[in-house]
C-alpha positions as CSV (number, residue, x, y, z in Angstrom):
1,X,47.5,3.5,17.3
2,X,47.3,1.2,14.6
3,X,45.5,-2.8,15.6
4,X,47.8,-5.2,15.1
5,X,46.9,-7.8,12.1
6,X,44.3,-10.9,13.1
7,X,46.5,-13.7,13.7
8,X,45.0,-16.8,11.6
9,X,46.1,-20.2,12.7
10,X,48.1,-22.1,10.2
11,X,46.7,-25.1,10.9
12,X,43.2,-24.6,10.6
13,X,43.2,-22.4,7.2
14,X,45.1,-25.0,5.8
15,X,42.2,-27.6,7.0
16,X,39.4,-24.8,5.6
17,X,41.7,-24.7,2.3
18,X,41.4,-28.6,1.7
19,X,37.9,-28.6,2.6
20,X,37.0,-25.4,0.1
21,X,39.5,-27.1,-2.5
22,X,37.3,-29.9,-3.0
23,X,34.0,-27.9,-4.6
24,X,30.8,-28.3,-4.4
25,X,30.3,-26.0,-1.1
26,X,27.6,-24.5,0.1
27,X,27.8,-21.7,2.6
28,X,25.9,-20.3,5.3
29,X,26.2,-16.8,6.2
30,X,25.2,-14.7,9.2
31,X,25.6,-11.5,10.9
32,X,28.8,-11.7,11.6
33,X,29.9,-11.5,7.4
34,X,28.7,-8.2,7.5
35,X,30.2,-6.4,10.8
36,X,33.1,-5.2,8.9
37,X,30.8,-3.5,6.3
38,X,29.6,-1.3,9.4
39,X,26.4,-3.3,10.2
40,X,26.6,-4.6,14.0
41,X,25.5,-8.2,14.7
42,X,23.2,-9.8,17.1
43,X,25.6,-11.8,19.8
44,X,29.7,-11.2,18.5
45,X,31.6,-8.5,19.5
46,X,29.6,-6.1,18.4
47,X,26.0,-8.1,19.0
48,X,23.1,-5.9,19.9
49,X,20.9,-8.4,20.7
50,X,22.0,-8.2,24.2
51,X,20.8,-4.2,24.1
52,X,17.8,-3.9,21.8
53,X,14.7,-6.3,21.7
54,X,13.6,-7.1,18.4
55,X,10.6,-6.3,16.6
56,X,8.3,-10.0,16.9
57,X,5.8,-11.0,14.6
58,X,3.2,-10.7,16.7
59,X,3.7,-7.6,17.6
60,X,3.9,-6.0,14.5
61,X,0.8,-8.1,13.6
62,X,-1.2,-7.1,16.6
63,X,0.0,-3.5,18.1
64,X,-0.6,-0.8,15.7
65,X,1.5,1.3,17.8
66,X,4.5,-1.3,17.8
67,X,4.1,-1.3,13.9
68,X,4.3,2.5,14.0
69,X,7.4,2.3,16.2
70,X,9.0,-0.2,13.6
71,X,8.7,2.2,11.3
72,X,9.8,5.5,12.6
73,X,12.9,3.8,13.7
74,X,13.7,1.8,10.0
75,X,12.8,5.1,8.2
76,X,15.8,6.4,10.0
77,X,17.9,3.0,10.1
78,X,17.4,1.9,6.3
79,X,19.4,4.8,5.1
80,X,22.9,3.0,7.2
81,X,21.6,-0.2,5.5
82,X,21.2,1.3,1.7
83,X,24.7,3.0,2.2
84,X,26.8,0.1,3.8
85,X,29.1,-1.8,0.8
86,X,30.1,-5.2,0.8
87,X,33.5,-6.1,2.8
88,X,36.1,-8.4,1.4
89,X,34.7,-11.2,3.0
90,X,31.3,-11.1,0.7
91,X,33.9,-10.3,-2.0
92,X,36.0,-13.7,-1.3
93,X,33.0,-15.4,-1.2
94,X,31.8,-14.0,-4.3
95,X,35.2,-14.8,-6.2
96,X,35.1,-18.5,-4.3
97,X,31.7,-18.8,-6.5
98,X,33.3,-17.7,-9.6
99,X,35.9,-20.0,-9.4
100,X,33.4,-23.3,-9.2
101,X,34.2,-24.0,-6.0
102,X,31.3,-22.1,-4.3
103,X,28.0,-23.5,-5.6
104,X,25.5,-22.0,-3.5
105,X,25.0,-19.3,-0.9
106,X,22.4,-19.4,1.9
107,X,22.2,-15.7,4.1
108,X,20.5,-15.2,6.8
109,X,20.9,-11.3,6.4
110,X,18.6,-9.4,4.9
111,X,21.3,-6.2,3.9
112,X,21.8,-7.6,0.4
113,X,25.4,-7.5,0.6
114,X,26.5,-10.9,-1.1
115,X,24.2,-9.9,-4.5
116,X,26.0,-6.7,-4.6
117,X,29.3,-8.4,-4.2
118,X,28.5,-10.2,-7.2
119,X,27.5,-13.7,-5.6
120,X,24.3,-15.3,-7.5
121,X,21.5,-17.0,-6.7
122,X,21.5,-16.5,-3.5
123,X,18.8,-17.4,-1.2
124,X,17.4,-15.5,1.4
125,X,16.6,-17.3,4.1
126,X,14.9,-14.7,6.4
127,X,14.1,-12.3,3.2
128,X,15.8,-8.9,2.0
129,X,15.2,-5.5,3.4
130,X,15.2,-3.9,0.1
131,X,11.6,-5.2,-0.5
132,X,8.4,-4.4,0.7
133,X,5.3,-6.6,1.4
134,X,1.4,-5.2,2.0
135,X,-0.5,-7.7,4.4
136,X,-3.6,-6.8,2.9
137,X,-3.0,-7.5,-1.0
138,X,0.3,-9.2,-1.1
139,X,2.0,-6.4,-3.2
140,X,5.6,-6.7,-3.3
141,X,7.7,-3.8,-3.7
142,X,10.7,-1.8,-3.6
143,X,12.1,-0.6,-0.5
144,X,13.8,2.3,-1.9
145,X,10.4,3.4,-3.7
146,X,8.8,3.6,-0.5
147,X,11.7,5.3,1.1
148,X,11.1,8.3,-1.3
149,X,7.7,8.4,-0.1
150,X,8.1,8.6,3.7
151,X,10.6,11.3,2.8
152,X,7.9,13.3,1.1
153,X,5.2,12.2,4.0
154,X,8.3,13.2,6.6
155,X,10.5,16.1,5.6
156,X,12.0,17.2,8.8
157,X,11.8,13.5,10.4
158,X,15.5,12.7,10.3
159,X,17.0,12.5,14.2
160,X,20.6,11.6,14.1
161,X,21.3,8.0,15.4
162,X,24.3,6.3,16.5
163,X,23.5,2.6,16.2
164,X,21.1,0.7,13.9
165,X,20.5,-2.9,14.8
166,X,21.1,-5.8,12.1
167,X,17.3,-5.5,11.4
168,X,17.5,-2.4,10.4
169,X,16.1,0.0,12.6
170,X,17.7,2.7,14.8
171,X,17.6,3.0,18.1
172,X,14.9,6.3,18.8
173,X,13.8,8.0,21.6
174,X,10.0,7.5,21.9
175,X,9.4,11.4,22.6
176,X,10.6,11.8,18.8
177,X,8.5,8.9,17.1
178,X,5.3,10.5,17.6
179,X,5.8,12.8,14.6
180,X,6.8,10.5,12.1
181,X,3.6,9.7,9.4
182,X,3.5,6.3,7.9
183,X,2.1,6.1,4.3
184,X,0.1,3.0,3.0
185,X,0.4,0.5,0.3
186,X,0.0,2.1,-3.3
187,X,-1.3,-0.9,-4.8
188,X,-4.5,-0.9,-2.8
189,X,-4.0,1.9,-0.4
190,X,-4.9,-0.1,2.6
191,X,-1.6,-1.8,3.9
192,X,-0.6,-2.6,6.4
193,X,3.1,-2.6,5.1
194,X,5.9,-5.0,6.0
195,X,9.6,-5.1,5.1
196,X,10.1,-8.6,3.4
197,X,11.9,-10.0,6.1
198,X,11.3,-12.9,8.8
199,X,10.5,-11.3,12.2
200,X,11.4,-13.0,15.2
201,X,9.0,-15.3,16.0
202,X,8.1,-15.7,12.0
203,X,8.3,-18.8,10.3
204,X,10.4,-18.9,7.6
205,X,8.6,-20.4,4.4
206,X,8.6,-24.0,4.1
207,X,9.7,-24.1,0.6
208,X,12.2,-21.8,1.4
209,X,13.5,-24.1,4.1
210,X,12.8,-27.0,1.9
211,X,15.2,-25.8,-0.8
212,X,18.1,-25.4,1.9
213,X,18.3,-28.4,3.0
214,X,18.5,-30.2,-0.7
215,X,21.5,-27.7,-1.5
216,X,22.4,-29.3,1.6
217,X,22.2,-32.7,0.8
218,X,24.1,-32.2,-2.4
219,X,26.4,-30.5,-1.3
220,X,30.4,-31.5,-0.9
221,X,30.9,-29.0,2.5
222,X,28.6,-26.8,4.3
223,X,31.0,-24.3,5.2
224,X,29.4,-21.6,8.0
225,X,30.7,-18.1,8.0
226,X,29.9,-15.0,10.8
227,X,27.3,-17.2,12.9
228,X,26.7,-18.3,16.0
229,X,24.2,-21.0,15.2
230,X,22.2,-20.2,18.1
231,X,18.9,-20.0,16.7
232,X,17.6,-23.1,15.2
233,X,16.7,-21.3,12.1
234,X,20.7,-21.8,10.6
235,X,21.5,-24.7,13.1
236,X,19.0,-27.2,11.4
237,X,20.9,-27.5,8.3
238,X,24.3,-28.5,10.5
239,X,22.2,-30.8,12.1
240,X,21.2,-32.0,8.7
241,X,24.7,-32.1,7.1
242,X,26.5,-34.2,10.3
243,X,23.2,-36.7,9.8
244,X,24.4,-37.2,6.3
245,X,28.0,-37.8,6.7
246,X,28.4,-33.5,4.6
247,X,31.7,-32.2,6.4
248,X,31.5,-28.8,8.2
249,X,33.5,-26.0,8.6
250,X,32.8,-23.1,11.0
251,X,34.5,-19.7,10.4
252,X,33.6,-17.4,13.4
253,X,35.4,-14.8,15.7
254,X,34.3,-16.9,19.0
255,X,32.3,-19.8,20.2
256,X,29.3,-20.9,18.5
257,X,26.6,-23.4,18.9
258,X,28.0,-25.5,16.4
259,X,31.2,-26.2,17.4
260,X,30.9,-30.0,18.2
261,X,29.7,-30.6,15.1
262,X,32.1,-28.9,13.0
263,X,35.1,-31.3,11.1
264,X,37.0,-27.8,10.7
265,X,36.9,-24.8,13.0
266,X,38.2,-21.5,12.4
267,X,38.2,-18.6,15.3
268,X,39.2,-15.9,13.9
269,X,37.9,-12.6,11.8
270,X,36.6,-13.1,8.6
271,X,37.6,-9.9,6.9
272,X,41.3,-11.8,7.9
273,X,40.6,-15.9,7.0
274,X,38.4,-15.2,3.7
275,X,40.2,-12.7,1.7
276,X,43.5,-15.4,2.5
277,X,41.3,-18.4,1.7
278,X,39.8,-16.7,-2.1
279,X,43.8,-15.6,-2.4
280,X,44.7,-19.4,-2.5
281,X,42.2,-21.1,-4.2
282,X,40.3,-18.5,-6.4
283,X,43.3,-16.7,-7.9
């Protein structure tokens, strides 16, 4: 049987239209963008956070066995993150940009998918899976490069998984993760190594943060797509657009932390409001 079509109210795409139609918009992305492209979020409909406990900073810092565990399971995970495709909603996004209206993107997903959707310059806030960091030297690398080598160190390490997390590791067994091998960094064969990512419990770079907040308070609209603002980490920058008089627009399937704050809300799928919005104003 075939879902019936998300029903968008009139009303508030119309209000999201005006906003958008304006320029000079910055948006804020989360998890929720990128459900459709088959990777779950963290508390929407298909949130994990509610199942899996996240890999912490300190842990991966402290417990060698908790970094091995990390491991094992994004060895297996990374391969769902590599193949998943941008939706239309990082495509509308994309086009919004093209057609002036967009002029900056802040992510707080680390799968990549608005750069391969053809968005630019956009900044990471919590990093990018595709890159590697060594915590002894600082090497950065690729993520795909080191994938080839864990393949080599692992050639019969492969389990079949049925859900990876937004973070990008799979859910394992721990009878199976005592036979995976980690390899170390190449650049001074030491490591530790770390995906290029903020960890819970991480501090996201102060310049990093620093530059958000200017696009920010430049910006016409901070419009918020596929998040529940419920860590401060995207929440600041609404509290920082309502300070300065920046309108807001929310576009999420259910409540979020932001709501009160919000001049325009949207509940409702992205894959349905986005594709509409770029069809009106990017065409």
């Amino acid at each position: 049987m075939t879902a019936a079509p998300a029903v968008v109210e009139p009303t508030a795409l119309d209000a999201l239209a005006a906003l958008v139609d304006d320029g000079d918009v910055v948006v804020l992305s989360g998890a929720g963008l990128s459900t459709d492209s088959g990777i779950p979020d963290y508390r929407g409909a298909t949130g994990s956070l509610r199942r899996h406990t996240p890999m912490t900073y300190q842990t991966f810092l402290r417990d060698p066995a908790g970094r091995h565990r990390y491991w094992a399971r994004s060895f297996v995970g990374w391969r769902r993150i590599a193949a998943a495709r941008p939706n239309a909603g990082h495509r509308a996004v994309a086009d919004l940009q093209d057609a002036g209206l967009v002029t900056g993107v802040i992510t707080q997903n680390v799968d990549g998918l608005h750069q391969a959707a053809g968005a630019r310059d956009v900044l990471e806030l919590h990093g990018g899976l595709d890159r590697t960091l060594c915590l002894a030297c600082g090497d950065v690398a690729s993520r795909a490069a080191l994938d080839e080598r864990l393949r080599a160190a692992n050639p019969h390490f492969g389990p079949h998984v049925d859900e990876v997390n937004p973070d990008g590791d799979a859910e394992l067994p721990d009878e199976v993760l005592d036979g995976f091998v980690m390899v170390d960094c190449l650049a001074c064969g030491r490591g530790p190594l770390k995906p290029d990512v903020v960890f819970f419990g991480e501090t996201v770079p102060r310049d990093r943060v620093a530059t958000c907040f200017a696009m920010v308070e430049e910006a016409g609209a901070l419009v918020v797509l596929g998040s529940s603002l419920t860590v401060m980490s995207g929440y600041r920058f609404v509290l920082r657009a309502e300070k300065l008089g920046v309108p807001v627009a929310l576009v999420n399937l259910g409540p979020t932390r932001g709501d009160a704050k919000a001049d325009v809300r949207v509940d409702a799928p992205l894959g349905a409001v986005l594709p509409e919005l770029a069809r009106r104003l990017a065409a």
